[in-house]
N, C-alpha and C positions, 0 to 999 in steps of 0.2 A: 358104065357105072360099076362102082367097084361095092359087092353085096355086102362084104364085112364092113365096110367104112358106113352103110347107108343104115344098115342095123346099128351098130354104135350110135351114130350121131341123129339120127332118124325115130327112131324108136328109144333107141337107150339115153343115156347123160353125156355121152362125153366121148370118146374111145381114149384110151388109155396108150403109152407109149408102147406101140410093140406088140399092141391088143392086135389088130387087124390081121395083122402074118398069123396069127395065131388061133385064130375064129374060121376051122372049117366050114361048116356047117350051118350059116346067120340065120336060116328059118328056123332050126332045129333049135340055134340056140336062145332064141326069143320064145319061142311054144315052148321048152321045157322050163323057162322062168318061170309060167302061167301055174305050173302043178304045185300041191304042196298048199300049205295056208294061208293065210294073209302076211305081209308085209308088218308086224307089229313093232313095234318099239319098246324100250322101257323107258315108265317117266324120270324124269328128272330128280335127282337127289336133293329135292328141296323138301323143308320143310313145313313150312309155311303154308297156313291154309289161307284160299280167296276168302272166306267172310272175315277171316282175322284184319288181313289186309284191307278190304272196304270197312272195316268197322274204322281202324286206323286212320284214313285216309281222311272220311269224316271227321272223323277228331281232329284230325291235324287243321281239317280246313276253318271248320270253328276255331281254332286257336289261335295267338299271335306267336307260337313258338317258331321259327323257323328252321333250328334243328329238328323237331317233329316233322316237320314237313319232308324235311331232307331224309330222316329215316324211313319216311314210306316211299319216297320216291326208289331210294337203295332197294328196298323188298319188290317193290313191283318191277324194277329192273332185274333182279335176280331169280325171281321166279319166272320172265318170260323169258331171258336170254338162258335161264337151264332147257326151258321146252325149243326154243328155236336150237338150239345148238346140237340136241338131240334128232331135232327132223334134219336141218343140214348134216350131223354126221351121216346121217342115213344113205343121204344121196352122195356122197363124196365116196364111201365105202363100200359101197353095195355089189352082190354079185347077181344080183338080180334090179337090172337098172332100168329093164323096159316096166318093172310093175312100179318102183318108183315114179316113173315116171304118169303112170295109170293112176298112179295115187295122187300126185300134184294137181293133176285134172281134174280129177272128183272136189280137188281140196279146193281148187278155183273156182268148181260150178257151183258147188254149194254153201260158197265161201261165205264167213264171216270178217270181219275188219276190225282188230285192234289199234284202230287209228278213231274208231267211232264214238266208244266207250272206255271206262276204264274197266269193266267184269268182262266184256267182251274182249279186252287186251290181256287179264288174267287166265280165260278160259280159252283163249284160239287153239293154245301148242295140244291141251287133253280132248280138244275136239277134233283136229285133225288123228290125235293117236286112237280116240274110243269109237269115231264114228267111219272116217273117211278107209283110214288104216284097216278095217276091221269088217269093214262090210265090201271095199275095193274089190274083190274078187267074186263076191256073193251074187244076190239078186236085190236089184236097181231099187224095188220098194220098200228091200229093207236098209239099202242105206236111208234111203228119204226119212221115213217115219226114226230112223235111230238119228237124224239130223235133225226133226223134227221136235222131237225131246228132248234134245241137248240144251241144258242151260245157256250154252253159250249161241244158239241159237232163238232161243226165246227173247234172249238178254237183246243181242243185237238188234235183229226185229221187231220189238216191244211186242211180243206176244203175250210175256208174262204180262203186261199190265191189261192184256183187253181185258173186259168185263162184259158179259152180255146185257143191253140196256132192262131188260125183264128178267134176271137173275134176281137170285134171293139176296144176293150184298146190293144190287143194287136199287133194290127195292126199299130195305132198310137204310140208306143211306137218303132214296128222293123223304121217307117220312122224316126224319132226321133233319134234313133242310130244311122241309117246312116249317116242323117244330120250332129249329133255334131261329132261322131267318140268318144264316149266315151263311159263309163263302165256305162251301168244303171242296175236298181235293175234288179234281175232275176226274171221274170214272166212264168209262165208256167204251165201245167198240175201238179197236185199234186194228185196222186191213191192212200194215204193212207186211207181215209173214204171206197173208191168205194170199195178197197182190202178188209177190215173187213166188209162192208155190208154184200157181200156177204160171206166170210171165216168164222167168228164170228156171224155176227148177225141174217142172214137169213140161206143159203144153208148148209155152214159145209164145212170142206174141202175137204169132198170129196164128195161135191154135185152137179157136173158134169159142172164147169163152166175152164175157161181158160184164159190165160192172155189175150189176146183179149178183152174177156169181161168184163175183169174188166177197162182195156184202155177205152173201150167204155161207160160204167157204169159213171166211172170218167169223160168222156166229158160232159154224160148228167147234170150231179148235178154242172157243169160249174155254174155258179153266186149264187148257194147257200151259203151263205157269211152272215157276221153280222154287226149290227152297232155299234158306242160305244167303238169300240177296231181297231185304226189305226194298221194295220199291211203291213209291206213293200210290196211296189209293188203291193198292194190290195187298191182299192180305198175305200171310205166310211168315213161318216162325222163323227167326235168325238159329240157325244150328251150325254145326260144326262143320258140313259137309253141304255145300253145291250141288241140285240135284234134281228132277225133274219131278213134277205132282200134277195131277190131277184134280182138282179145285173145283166138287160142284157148287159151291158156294156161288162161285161166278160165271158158271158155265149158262150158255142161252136156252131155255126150255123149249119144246116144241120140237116139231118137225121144219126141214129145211131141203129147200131146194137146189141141188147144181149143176147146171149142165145138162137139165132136162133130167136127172134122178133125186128123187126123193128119198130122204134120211127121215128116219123115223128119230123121236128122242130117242137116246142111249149113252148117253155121257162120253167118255174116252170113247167110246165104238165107235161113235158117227165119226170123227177124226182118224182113224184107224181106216174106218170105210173111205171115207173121202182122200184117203191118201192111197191107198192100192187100187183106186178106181184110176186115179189121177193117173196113174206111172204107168196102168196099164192101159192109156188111151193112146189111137192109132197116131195124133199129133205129138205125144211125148216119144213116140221109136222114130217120128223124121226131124224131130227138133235136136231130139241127142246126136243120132246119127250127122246131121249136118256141123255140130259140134268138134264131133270126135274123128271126123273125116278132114274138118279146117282146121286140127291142132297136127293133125299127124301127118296130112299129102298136101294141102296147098289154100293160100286163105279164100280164095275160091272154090268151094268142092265140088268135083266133079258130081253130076248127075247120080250116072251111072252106081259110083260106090256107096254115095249116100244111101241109095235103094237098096243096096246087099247089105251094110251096115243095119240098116231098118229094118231088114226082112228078118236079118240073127236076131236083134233086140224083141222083135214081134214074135220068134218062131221059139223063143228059149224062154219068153216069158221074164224076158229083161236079166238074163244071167249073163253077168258082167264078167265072168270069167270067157265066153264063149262069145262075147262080143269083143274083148280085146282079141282074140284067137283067129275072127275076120277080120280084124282091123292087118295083122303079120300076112293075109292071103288074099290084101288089094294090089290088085298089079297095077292101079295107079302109084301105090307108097312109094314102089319098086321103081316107078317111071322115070327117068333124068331130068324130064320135062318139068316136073315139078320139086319144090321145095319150100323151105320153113324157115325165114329169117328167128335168127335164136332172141328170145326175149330176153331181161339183162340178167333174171337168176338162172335161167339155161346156159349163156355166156360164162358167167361166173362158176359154177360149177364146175361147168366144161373144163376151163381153165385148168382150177383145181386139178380135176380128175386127169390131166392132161402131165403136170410134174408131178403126182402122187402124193398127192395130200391128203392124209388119213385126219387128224387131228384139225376140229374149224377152227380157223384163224380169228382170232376177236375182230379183225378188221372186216370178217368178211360180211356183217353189218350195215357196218359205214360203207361200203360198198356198194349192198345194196342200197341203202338208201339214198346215196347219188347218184344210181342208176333209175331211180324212180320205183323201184319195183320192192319195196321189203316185204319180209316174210310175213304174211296172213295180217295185210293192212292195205287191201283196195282202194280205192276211193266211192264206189260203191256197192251194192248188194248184185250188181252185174259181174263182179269179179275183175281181174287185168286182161287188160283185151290181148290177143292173138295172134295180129299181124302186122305186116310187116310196116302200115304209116304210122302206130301209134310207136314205134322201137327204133326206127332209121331216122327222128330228126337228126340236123347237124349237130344241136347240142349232146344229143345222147349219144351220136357217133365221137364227138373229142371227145367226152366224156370218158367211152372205153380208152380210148388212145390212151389216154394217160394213165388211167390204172391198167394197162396194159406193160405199160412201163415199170410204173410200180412194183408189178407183181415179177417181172422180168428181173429186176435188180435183185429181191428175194434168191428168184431162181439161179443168176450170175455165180450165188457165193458157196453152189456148189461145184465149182474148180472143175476138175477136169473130169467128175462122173455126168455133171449136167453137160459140161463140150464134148462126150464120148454121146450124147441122146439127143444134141442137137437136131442130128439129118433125122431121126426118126420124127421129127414136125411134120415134116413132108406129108406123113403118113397118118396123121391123126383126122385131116379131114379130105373130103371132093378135090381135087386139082385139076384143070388142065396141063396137058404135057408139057406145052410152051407159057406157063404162069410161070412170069419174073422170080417169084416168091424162093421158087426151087434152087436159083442162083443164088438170091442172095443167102438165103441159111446155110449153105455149102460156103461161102466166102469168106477165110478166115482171117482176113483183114479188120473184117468189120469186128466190133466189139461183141463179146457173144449177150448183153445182158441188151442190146439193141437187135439181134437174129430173132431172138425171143421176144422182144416186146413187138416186133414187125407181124411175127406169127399168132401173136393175140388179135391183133389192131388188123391183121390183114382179111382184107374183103369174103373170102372161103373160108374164112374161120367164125364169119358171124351168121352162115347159114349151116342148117341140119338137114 
């Protein structure tokens, strides 16, 4: 096993030409990424605010203009492709590619879908930089709870709409019906956040919880709701700014039970409580732990490291800095024996980061979206699965082939600085000594924009 190649492509994005010869140290240099702050970004040079755009959109949809329509289509395209383009530079540039990488993961488990909604497609790129970005290295329940309050969280999961059935709005709303005798909007409990809190993002599914307690979960986080984005039957002012509130109006009254503890009333609190109880229970350190052990060492995870994984998460109090720091000190990661078929925005990246591409390519999009995988658009609240049958069918194998070509022709038309860093392919991923592969990039027969598109397409190039 060669440590510098397994640290790159293992832990980090990609290795880079000529990275490997050059990487003494691979523990050393994965643990010194960890130090220092978070991974931030800066937003995007848009100006354009979300409730402009949703106020717009409805407008357009009432109207029969179809230029209108097409101007908001432009705006919501321009406001997510400035946030996606800033997360992909991110990873294509970085000198710190293992916490990128720790940030993708957070971004996956606690993901929203701009494929769901349209606030939810406006809000993903400032959710990944305000929540994912920014608490990645901290401690585990204060990303939750900052994931928790994110509009674009609320949005996706209809959290902003529950309403507790004995809240004050909903109380004046059942006399209201009576009064007129007519159809008003439907208000009510909405369990889909409570359901993935604990299914997805804390316990696991089979971390010992019941419908009850997610009924009850769901009453607590009653008025956890946003501003900025009118939505039916859910009060709250249209303002300038997207943003998270607290709503007793419709929050559940009483005390509530979960999980065999009891929430006293306290508005925001009980939600707060319910949420650092959650993260710090013994089934959320082995549900992560087996997570964060099947993204890094093998889609099967060993036993063994899932328990060490679970014991730093349990013993640090869920510090995410100090659980990436076991994840660099499993001598499974390190094993030969296992390995990480790369999913198609790992591939793609790689690539990237593979001819040195600083600036994202507009295509690199459409990319991924024929590879099934675009930026912060799941298919659902489970996130993109991990291994290696949902990424290896046949279709998603030609698939790369030919934008492997693609991207090969690109690289061709740098003449004789790209035919001077051909042989270094060799060295970007795992080889055996006798892989064909080694011949044919040394073959100068062959056309070099075909050497290169062989070393996309080829079999050790699509695992980490």
């Amino acid at each position: 096993m060669n440590a510098s190649i397994r640290a790159l492509n293992r832990f980090g994005l990609g290795a880079r030409l000529g990275e490997a010869r050059r990487l003494d140290d691979p523990r050393g240099w994965l643990t010194q990424q960890l130090a220092g702050g978070p991974p931030l970004v800066a937003p995007p040079a848009v100006r354009d605010s979300i409730p402009s755009i949703v106020a717009g959109q409805r407008a357009a949809a009432r109207s029969d203009d179809p230029e209108a329509n097409r101007r908001v289509r432009r705006r919501i395209r321009a406001l997510a492709l400035g946030e996606a383009t800033q997360a992909m530079a991110a990873r294509l540039t970085s000198e710190r590619p293992f916490v990128e990488r720790w940030v993708s993961f957070w971004s996956n488990h606690l993901c929203v879908s701009g494929a769901a909604k349209l606030p939810t497609r406006l809000l993903a790129g400032s959710y990944e930089r305000e929540v994912v970005r920014a608490h990645a290295l901290g401690r585990f329940e204060d990303l939750v709870l900052a994931s928790a309050r994110h509009p674009a969280m609320t949005s996706y999961l209809d959290n902003a709409q529950s309403i507790g059935p004995s809240s004050t709005l909903a109380r004046l709303a059942n006399r209201r019906r009576r009064r007129r005798s007519s159809e008003m909007p439907p208000i009510g409990l909405n369990e889909n956040y409570a359901r993935e809190l604990l299914e997805l993002h804390t316990l696991g599914v089979d971390g010992g919880y019941e419908q009850d307690d997610v009924r009850e979960a769901a009453r607590i986080l009653t008025g956890w709701t946003v501003t900025g984005l009118r939505a039916p039957g859910r009060p709250g002012e249209i303002g300038d700014e997207v943003d998270f509130v607290f709503e007793d109006r419709i929050h559940e009254p009483g005390s509530k039970t979960v999980l065999g503890r009891r929430y006293e009333q306290g508005g925001e609190a009980e939600g707060v409580a319910l949420i650092r109880d959650l993260c710090r229970h013994p089934s959320t350190a082995t549900f992560l732990a087996g997570k964060i052990v099947g993204h890094f060492v093998a889609d099967q995870p060993p036993a063994a490291a899932v328990e060490r994984i679970a014991r730093v998460f349990r013993d640090s109090d869920g510090n995410l800095r100090e659980v990436a720091r076991a994840v660099i000190d499993l001598p499974e990661a390190w094993d030969p024996e296992h390995r990480k078929f790369r999913a198609p925005q790992d591939w793609a990246v790689a690539m990237l980061r593979v001819i040195g591409v600083d600036d994202v390519p507009p295509t690199l999009f459409s990319i991924l979206q024929d590879l099934r995988q675009p930026l912060w658009a799941p298919p659902s609240p489970k996130g993109y699965g991990d291994t290696l049958v949902e990424w290896a069918d046949p279709d998603a194998l030609m698939n790369r082939a030919e934008l492997a070509r693609t991207v090969a022709t690109t690289v061709a038309r740098g003449g004789a600085r790209a035919e001077g860093s051909i042989d270094q392919m060799i060295e970007v991923v795992e080889r055996d000594a006798a892989d064909p592969f080694v011949a044919l990039v040394q073959d100068a027969s062959i056309p070099m924009d075909e050497r290169v598109a062989l070393g996309f397409a080829d079999p050790a190039f699509q695992w980490r």
